[in-house]
C-alpha distance (Angstrom), angle and dihedral (degrees) to the residues before:
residue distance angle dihedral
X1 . . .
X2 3.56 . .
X3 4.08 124.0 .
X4 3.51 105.0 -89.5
X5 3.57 97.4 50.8
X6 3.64 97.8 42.1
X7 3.72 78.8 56.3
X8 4.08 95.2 55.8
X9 4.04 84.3 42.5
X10 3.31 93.2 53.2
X11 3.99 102.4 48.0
X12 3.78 79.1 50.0
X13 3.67 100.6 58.7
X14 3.55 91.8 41.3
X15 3.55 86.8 58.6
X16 3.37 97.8 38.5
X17 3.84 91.9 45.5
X18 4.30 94.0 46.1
X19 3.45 95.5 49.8
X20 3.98 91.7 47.7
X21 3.86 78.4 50.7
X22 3.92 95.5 63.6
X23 4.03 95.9 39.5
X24 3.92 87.4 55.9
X25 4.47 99.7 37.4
X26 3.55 97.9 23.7
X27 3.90 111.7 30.4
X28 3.70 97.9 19.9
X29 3.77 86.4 -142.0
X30 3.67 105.2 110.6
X31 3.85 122.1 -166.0
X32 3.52 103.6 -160.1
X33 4.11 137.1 36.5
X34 3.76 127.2 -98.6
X35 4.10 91.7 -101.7
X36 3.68 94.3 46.3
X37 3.98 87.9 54.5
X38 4.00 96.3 42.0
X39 3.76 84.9 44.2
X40 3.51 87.8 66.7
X41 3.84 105.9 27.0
X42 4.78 75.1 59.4
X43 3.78 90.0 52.4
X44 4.07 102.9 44.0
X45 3.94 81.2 44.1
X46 3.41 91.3 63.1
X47 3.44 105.7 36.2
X48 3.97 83.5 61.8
X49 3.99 84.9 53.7
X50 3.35 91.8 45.5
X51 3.56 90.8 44.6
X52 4.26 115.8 19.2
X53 3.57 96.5 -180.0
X54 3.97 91.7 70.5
X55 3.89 89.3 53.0
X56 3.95 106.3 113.3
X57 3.64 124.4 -171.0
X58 3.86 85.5 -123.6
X59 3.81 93.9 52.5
X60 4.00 114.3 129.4
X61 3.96 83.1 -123.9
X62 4.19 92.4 67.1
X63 4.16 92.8 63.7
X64 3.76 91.3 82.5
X65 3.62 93.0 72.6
X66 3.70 144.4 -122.9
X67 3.68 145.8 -142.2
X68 3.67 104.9 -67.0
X69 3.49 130.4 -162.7
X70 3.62 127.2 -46.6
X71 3.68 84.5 -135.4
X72 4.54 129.0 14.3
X73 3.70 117.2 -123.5
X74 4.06 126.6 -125.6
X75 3.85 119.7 -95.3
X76 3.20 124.0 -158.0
X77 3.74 109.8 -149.4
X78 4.15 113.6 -139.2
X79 3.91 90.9 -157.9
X80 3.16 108.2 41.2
X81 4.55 119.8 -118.3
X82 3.62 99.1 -129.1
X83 3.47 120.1 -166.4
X84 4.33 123.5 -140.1
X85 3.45 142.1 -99.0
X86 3.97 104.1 -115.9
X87 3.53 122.4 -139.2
X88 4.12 126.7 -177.0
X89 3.73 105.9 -169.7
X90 3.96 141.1 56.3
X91 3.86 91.0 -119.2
X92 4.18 92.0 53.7
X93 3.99 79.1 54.8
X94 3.39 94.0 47.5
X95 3.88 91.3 47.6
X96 3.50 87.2 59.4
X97 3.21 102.5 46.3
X98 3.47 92.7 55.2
X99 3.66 91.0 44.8
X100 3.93 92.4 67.8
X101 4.07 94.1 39.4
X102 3.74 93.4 60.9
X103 4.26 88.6 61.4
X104 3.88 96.0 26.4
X105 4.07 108.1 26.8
X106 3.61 95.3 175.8
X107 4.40 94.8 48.3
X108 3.41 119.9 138.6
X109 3.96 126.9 -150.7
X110 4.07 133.7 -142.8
X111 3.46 104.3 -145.1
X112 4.07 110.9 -162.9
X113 3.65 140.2 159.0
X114 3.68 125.8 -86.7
X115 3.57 114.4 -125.4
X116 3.33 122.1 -137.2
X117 4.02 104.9 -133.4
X118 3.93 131.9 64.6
X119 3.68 132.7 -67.5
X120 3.92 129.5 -109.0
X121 3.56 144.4 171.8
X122 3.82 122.5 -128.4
X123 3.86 112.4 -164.5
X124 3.96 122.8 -151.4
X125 3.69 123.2 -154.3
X126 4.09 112.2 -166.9
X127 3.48 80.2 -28.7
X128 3.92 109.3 -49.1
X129 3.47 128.1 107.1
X130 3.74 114.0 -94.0
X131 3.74 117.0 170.8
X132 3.65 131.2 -21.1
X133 3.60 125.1 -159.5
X134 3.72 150.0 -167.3
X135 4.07 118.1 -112.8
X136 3.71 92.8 -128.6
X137 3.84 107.1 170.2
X138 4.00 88.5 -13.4
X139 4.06 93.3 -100.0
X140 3.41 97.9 56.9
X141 3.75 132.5 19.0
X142 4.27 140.6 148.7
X143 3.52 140.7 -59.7
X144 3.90 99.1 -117.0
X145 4.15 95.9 154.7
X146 3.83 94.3 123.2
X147 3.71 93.7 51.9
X148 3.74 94.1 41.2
X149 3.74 95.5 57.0
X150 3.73 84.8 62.5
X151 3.85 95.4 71.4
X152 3.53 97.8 83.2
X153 3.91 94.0 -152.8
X154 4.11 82.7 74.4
X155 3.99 108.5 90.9
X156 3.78 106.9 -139.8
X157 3.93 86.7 -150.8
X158 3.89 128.0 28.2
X159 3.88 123.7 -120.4
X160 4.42 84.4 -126.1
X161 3.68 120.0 53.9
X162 3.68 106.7 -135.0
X163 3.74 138.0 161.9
X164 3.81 94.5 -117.3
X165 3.76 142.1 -4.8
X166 3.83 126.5 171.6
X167 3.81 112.9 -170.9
X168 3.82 127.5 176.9
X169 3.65 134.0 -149.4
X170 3.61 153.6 147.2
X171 3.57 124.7 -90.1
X172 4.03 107.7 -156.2
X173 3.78 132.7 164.0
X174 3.88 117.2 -111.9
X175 3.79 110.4 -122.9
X176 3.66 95.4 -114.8
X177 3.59 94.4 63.1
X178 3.67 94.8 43.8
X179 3.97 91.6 55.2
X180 3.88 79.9 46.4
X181 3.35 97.4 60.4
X182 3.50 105.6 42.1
X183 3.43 93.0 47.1
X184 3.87 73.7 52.9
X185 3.78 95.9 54.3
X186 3.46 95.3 38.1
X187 3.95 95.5 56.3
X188 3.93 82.8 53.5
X189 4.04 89.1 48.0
X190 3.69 85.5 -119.0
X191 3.75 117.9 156.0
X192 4.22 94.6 -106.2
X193 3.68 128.5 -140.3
X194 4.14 110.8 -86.3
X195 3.27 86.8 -140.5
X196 4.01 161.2 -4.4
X197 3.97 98.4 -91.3
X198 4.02 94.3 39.2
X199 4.19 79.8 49.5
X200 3.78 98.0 51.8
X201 3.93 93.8 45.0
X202 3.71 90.4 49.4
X203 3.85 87.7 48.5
X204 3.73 96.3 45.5
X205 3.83 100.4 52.4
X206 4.24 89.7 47.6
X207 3.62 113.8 151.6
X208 3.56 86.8 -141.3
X209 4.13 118.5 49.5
X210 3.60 93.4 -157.2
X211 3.87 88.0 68.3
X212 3.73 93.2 46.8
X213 3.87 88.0 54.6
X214 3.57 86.5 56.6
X215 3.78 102.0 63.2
X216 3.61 90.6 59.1
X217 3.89 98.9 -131.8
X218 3.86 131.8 -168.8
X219 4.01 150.8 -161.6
X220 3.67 151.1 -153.4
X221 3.62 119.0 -164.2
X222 3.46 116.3 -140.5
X223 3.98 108.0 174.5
X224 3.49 142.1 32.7
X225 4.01 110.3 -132.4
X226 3.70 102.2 -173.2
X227 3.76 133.5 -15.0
X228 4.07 127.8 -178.8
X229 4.07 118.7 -153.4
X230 3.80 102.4 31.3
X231 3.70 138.2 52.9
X232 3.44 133.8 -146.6
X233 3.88 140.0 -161.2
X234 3.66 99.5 -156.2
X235 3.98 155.9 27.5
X236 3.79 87.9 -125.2
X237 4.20 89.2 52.5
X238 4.16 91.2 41.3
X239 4.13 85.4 56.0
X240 3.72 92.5 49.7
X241 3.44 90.2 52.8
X242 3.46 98.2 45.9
X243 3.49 88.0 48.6
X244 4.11 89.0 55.6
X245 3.75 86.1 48.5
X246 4.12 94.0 66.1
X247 3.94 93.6 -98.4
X248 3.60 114.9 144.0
X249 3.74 92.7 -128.8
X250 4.16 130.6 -157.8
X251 4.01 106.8 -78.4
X252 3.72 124.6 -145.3
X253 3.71 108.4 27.8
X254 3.49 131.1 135.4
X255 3.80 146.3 -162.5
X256 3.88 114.3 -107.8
X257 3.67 129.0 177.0
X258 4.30 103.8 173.0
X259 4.04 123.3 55.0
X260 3.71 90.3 -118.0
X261 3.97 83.3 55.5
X262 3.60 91.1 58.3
X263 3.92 97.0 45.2
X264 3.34 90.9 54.8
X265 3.56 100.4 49.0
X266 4.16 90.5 45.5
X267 4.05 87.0 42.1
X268 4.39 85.9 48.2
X269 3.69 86.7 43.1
X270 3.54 103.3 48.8
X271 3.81 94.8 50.4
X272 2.98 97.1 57.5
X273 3.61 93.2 55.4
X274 4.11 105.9 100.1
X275 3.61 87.5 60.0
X276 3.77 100.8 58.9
X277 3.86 117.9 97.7
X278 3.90 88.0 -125.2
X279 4.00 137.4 43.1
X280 4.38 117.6 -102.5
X281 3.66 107.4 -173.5
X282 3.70 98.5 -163.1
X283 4.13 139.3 -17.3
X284 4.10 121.7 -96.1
X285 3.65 117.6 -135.8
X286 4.39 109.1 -154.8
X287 3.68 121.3 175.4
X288 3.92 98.0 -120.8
X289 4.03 103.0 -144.9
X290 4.06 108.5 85.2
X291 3.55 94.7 -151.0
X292 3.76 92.5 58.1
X293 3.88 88.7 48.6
X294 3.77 94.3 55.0
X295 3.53 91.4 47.1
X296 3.56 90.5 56.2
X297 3.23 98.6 51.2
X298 4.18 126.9 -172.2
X299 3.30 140.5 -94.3
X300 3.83 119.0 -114.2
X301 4.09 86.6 -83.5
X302 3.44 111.0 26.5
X303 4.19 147.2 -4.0
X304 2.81 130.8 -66.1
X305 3.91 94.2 -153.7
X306 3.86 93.0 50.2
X307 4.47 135.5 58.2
X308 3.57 124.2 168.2
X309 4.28 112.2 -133.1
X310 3.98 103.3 -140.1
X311 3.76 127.9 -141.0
X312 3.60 110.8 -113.4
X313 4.01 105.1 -123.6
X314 4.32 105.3 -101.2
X315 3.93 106.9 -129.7
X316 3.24 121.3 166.7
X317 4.74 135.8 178.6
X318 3.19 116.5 -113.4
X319 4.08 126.1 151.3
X320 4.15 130.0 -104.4
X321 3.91 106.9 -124.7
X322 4.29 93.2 172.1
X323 3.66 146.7 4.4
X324 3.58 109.3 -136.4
X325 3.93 114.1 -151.8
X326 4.30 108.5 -152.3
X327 3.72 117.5 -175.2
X328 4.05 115.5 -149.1
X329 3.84 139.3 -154.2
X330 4.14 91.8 -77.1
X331 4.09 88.6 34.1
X332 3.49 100.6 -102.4
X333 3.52 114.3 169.6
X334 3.57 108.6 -137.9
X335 3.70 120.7 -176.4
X336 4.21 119.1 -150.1
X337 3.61 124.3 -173.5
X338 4.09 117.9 -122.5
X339 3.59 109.5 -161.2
X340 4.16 145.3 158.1
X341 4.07 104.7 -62.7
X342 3.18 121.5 -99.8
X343 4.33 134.1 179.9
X344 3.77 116.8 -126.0
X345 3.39 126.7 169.3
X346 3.59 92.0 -1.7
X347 3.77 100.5 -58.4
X348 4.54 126.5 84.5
X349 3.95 106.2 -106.8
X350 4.05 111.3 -169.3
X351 4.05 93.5 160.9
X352 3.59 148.7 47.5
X353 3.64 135.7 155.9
X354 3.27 127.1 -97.3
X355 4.32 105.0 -151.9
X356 3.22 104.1 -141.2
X357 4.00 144.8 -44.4
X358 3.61 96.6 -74.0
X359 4.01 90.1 54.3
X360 3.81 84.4 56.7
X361 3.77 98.0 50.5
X362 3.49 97.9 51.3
X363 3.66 92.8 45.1
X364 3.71 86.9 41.8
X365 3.94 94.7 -140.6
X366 3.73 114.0 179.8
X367 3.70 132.0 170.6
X368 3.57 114.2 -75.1
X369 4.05 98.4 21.3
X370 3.19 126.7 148.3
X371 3.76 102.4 -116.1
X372 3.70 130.9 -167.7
X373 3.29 114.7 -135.4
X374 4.32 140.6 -170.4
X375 3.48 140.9 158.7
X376 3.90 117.1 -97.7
X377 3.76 104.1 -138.7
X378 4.08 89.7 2.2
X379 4.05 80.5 -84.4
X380 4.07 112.9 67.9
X381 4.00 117.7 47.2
X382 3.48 109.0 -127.4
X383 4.45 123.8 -167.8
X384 4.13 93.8 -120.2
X385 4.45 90.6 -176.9
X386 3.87 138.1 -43.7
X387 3.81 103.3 -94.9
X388 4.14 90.5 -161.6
X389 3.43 139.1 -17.3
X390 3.57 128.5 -117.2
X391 3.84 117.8 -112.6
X392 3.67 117.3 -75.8
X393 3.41 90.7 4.5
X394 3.97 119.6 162.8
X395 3.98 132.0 -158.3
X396 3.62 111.5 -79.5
X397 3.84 118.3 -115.9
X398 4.13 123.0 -157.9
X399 3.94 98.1 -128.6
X400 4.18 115.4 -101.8
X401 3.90 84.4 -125.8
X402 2.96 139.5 83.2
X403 4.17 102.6 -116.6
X404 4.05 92.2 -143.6
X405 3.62 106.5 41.0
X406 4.03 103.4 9.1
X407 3.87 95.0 -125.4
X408 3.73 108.6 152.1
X409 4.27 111.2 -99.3
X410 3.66 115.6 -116.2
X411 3.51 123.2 -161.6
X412 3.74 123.9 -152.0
X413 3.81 114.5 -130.5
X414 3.83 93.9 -125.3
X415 3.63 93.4 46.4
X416 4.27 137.9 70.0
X417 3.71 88.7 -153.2
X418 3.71 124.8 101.8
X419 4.08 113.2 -142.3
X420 4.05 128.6 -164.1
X421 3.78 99.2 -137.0
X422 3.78 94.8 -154.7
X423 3.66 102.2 107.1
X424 3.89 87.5 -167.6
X425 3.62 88.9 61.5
X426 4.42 108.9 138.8
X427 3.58 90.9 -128.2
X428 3.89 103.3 41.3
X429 4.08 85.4 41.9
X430 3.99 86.9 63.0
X431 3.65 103.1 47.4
X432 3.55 87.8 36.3
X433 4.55 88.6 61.4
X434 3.81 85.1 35.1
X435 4.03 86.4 62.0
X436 4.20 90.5 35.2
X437 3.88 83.8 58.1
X438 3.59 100.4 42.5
X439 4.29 122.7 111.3
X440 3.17 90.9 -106.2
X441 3.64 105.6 55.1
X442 3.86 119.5 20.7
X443 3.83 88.2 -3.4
X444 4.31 94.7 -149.0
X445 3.33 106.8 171.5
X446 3.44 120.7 -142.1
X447 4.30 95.7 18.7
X448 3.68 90.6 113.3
X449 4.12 129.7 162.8
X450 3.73 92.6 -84.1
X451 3.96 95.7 53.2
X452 4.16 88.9 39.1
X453 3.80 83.9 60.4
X454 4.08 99.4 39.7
X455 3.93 82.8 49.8
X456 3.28 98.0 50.7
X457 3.90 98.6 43.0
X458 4.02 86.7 47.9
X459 4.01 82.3 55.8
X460 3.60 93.2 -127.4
X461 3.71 94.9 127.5
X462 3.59 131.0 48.7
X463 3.76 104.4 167.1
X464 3.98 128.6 -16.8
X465 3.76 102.4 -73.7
X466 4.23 92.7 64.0
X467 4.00 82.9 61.9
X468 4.00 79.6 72.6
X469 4.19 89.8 48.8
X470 4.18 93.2 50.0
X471 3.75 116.2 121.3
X472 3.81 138.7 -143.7
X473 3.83 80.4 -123.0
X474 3.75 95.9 58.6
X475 3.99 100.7 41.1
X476 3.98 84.3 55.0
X477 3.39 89.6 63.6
X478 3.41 102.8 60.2
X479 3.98 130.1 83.7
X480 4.24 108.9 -82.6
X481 3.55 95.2 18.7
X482 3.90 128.3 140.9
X483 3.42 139.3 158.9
X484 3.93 92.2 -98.5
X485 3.57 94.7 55.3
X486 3.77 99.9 38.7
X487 3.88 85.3 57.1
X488 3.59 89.8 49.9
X489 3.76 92.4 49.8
X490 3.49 99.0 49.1
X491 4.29 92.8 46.7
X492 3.99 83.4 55.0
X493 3.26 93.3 47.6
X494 4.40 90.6 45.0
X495 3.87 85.6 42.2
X496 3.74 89.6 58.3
X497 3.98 95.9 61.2
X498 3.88 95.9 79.8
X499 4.27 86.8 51.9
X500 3.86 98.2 143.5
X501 4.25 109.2 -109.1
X502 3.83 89.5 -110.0
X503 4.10 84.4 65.2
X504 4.07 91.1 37.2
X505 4.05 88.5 52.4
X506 3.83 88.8 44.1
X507 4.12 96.2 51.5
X508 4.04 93.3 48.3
X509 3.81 77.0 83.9
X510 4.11 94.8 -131.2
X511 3.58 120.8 -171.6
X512 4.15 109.0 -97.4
X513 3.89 94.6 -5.8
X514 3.86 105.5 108.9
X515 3.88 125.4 163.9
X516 3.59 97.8 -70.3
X517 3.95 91.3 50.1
X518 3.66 86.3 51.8
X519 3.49 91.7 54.0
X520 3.59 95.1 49.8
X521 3.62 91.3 47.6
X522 3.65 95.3 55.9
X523 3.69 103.0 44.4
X524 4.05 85.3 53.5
X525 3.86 104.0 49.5
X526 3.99 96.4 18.0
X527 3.98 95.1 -153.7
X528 3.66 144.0 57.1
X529 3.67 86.3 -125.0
X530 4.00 95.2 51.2
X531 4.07 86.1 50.2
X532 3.55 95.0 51.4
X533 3.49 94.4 52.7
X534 3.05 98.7 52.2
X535 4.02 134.0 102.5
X536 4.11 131.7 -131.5
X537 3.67 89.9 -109.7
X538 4.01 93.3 56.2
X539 3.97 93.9 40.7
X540 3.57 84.4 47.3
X541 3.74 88.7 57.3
X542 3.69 95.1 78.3
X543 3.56 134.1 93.9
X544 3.19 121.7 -99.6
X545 3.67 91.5 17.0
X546 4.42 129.4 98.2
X547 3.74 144.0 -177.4
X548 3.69 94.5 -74.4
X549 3.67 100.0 48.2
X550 4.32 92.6 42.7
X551 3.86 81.6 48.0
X552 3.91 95.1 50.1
X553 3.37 93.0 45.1
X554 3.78 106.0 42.4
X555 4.11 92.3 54.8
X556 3.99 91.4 46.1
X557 3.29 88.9 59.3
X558 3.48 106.1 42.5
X559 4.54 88.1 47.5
X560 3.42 103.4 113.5
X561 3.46 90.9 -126.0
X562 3.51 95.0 61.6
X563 3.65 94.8 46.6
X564 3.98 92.7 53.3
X565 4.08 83.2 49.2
X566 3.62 97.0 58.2
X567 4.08 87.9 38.1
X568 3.97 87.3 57.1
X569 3.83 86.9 38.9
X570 4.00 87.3 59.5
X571 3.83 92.3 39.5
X572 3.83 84.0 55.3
X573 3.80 92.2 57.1
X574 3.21 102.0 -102.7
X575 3.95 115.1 157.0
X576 3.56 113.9 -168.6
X577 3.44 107.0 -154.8
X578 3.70 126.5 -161.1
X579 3.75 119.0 168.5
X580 4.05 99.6 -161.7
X581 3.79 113.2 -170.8
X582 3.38 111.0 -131.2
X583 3.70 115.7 -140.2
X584 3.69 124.4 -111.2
X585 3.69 118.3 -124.8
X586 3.82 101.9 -164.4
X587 3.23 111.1 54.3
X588 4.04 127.4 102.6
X589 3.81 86.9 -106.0
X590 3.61 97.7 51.9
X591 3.81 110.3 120.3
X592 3.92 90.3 6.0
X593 3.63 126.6 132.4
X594 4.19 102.0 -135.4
X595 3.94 124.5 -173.7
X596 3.98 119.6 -159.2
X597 3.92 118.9 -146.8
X598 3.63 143.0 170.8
X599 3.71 122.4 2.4
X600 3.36 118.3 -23.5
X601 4.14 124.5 -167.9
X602 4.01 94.1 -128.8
X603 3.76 122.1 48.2
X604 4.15 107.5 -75.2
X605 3.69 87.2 -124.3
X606 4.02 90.9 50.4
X607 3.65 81.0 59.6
X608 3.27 99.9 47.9
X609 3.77 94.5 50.2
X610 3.85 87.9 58.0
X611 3.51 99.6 46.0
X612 3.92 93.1 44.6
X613 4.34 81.8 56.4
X614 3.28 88.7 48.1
X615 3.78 85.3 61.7
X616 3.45 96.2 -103.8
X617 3.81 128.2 141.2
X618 3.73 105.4 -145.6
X619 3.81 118.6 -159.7
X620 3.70 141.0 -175.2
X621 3.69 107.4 -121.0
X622 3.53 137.9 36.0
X623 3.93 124.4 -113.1
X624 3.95 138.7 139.9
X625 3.12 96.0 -58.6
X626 3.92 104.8 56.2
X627 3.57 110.4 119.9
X628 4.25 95.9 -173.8
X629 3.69 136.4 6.9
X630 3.84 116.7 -165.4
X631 3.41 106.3 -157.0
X632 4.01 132.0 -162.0
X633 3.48 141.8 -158.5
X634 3.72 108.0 -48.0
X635 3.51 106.1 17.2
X636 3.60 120.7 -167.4
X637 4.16 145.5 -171.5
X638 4.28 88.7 -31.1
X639 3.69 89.7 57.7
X640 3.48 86.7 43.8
X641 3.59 92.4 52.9
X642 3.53 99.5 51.1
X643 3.83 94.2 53.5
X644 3.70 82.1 50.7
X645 4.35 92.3 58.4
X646 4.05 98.2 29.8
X647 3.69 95.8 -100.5
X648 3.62 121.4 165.7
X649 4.04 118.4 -97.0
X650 3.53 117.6 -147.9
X651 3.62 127.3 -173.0
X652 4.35 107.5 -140.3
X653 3.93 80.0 -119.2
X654 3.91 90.7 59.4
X655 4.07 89.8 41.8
X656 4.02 94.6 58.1
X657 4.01 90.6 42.9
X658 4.35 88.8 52.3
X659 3.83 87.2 52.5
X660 3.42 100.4 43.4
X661 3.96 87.2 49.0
């Protein structure tokens, strides 16, 4: 296809591909299938490989995320992101209410959930998306645009062009993904989110955008902060706007002029609350005319024409009939509470976990306590205190053995978790496959949970490297079966030999060495041979990395068990590839400290990647010490910056002709 009509192609799949976008996050009334749309999100992406000069920071193909930032720049907010008065009863409402009717008698109120997740701003620039920040301390916040244009409810461009339109909103996590990913972190004995809001923070302000893609976040706008080239007379009209603009905009609010108005619309609100696919925490009361607002003015924290009524937290008594003692991937021992059912927040709860022993004693939980009991987030049960203990109760005591295998628990002294060391333990042996099968490490499709378990009751696997020994024979013999899928299984499980080492490192299922680590740790020492060899102190020498995790990783390795994995994993045929690029030491950038900004014509990490070979060390803000800064279309405060200290400019043009010199 030649250049112009790539061009017209690819405006047309944008299109095509954004407004597919909004029917699917916005109107949840999608027009087309899932292969139709990833048909066309896999031919616009490579058109723009084919052709990088028609790659747009607004193209459909930049939502999946990239490497962000090593660190996120200050934003200043021009309006500032107040925060509200809170208020936990009907007759603070009332108060309020009342408050604003004796200066505006005739006021009317927009009464709208409170979302439970953290605010932003998203700036528009003649109608494309231009930064988008955190509120911080409401004056000044974070530069969060690359992670932001991973929510997919965001528009990168607005339906109107207009000079200027700040909206703000409230980035939450839907409860599906939240249950996802502790489930997620849990499987990897990872200490999970306590709930949605502390999730989607965490999420947003990812180092890494690709990992913020993942978690599948969300938004609701709920305000318009500044807008040039059309006026408006109230909230209600700004929404509607916002609304026409693309914006996924706050649902279920309504316009209220009486107290008893208002109660009824929090009391309508709130019950319907455990059957929404996210968590509100309360119901915001605004006085809807924007001339009455200004008037009113704020305080220096909040408005004074706005509160937010808060949920009180729902706890109810019921009583602990068991301790249940689960063993994880890294044999954790991990104690959860079975008790009498109870409903809270509109769903029957009958467990929750427990932590670990030291939770226990200071809660003093025994068997047959009373317990009081809510859900953390209105999604995860969580033991809030014993109310009373039964009669001759006695202190509860995590068992010294492990419940699966009976290998005496060991705890480590900087740690409150209990471990079973036996490595060959049944239930740490599943979890630990489960993980070795997973995308992200060995990627082999089709060896899920259910076939882990048939293997291993068959006894046809032992550890990971006897998935590499299976036969057609064997899979045939167990229950579902067939020739098809047995071929299928086997390819999967052949496909997975070339896994680069960074994957191979990651599914050995090490203590505090996730994906990232492995990455890390691959790119540094380049071989299995190089990692093995080396000590703590020299693992411990790379970024990102500590004590603990050079530690963690240095004895796994060096357990004999491990070793004879990795020896069977080489017997197998496995190649662990890892091409490390070795860094030039006579180029102009060698030794230099380089920053990237603005919008660059190849993919920002494409140029880090050459700069880095070039011997560069390429950072994410500017200081002293900046040698160059190669700066795009659009440049912002780091270009600014470097004018500011005498740093060298360079245009990306002048970049590729220095390294090809």
């Amino acid at each position: 296809m030649d250049h112009e009509a790539a061009k017209m192609r690819v405006r047309e799949l944008s299109e095509l591909l954004e407004r597919y976008n909004y029917e699917y996050y916005v109107q949840d009334n999608p027009s087309v299938d899932d292969f139709t749309y990833d048909t066309l999100m896999h031919e616009l992406a490579g058109l723009e490989r084919e052709h990088p000069d028609l790659l747009s920071p607004q193209s459909p193909t930049q939502r999946v995320g990239g490497l962000a930032s090593s660190t996120f720049e200050k934003v200043s907010h021009a309006v500032q992101m107040q925060s509200l008065q809170d208020v936990f009863g009907f007759e603070q409402v009332g108060s309020f209410v009342a408050r604003v009717h004796e200066e505006y008698p005739d006021a009317q109120f927009s009464v709208e959930p409170k979302i439970d997740g953290l605010s932003v701003s998203l700036e528009y620039r003649d109608g494309v998306l231009t930064l988008g920040s955190t509120r911080g301390d409401g004056f000044t916040g974070e530069d969060v645009t690359a992670n932001l244009k991973t929510v997919r409810s965001i528009p990168m461009t607005l339906k109107a062009t207009l000079p200027l339109v700040e909206a703000r909103g409230e980035v939450y996590m839907p409860r599906e993904s939240f249950l996802r990913l502790v489930a997620q972190q849990e499987e990897n004995d990872e200490q999970p989110f306590k709930n949605p809001r502390n999730a989607a923070a965490g999420s947003l302000r990812q180092k890494n955008s690709k990992v913020t893609a993942s978690r599948k976040l969300d938004i609701f706008i709920f305000n318009l902060q500044r807008c040039e080239g059309r006026e408006f007379a109230t909230h209600d009209e700004t929404l509607q706007f916002l609304e026409e603009m693309g914006f996924r905009v706050i649902p279920n609010r309504r316009l209220c002029r009486t107290t008893e108005e208002i109660v009824d619309a929090i009391n309508a609100i709130g019950s319907s609350r455990g059957d929404l696919p996210y968590d509100i925490d309360g119901v915001v009361i605004k006085v809807n005319d924007l001339s009455q607002r200004d008037n009113m003015g704020a305080t220096a924290k909040t408005p004074k024409w706005a509160v937010a009524y808060k949920f009180p937290p729902e706890e109810k008594e019921t009583i602990l009939r068991e301790i249940e003692v689960n063993v994880g991937r890294t044999g954790a021992l991990t104690p959860v509470a079975v008790f009498d059912p109870i409903l809270l927040a509109g769903t029957s709860v009958s467990r929750a976990v427990l932590h670990n022993q030291d939770f226990i004693t200071e809660k003093d939980i025994r068997l047959g306590d009373k317990l009081v009991v809510r859900k953390a987030g209105y999604i995860i049960p969580e033991v809030l205190k014993s109310a009373s203990h039964a009669e001759n109760s006695v202190p509860y005591r995590l068992p010294e053995c492990c419940p699966v295998c009976g290998a005496r628990a060991v705890r480590d002294e900087e740690e409150a978790v209990l471990r079973c060391p036996n490595i060959s333990c049944p239930a740490q042996l599943h979890k630990q496959l489960v993980h070795f099968a997973s995308r992200d490490a060995m990627n082999i499709d089709g060896l899920g949970p259910m076939i882990i378990t048939a293997l291993l009751e068959a006894g046809f696997v032992k550890d990971a490297g006897d998935l590499y020994a299976m036969t057609k024979a064997q899979l045939l013999t167990l229950e579902g079966f067939k020739d098809k899928s047995a071929d299928n299984l086997l390819a999967a499980i052949e496909k997975s030999k070339s896994a680069p080492l960074d994957r191979v490192i990651f599914a050995l299922g090490i203590r505090n060495i996730g994906a990232k680590a492995a990455s890390l740790l691959c790119a540094h020492f380049g071989s299995l041979d190089a990692i093995e060899n080396a000590d703590t102190a020299q693992i411990a020498e790379i970024e990102g990395f500590g004590e603990v995790m050079a530690q963690s990783l240095w004895t796994a390795l060096h357990d004999s068990s491990v070793q004879a994995l990795l020896e069977k994993l080489k017997a197998a045929g496995l190649t662990m590839p890892y091409e490390k690029l070795e860094a030039a030491t006579d180029t102009p950038f060698s030794g230099k400290t380089v920053v990237l900004t603005g919008t660059l014509n190849m993919k920002r990490n494409d140029a880090k990647k050459l700069l880095e070979a070039a011997g560069a060390k390429v950072s994410g803000s500017v200081s002293k010490k900046t040698d160059y800064v190669i700066a795009g279309e659009d440049a912002g405060s780091k270009l600014t910056k470097a004018q500011e200290l005498g740093v060298t400019v360079l245009s990306e043009t002048e970049m590729l002709d220095m390294l090809k010199a």
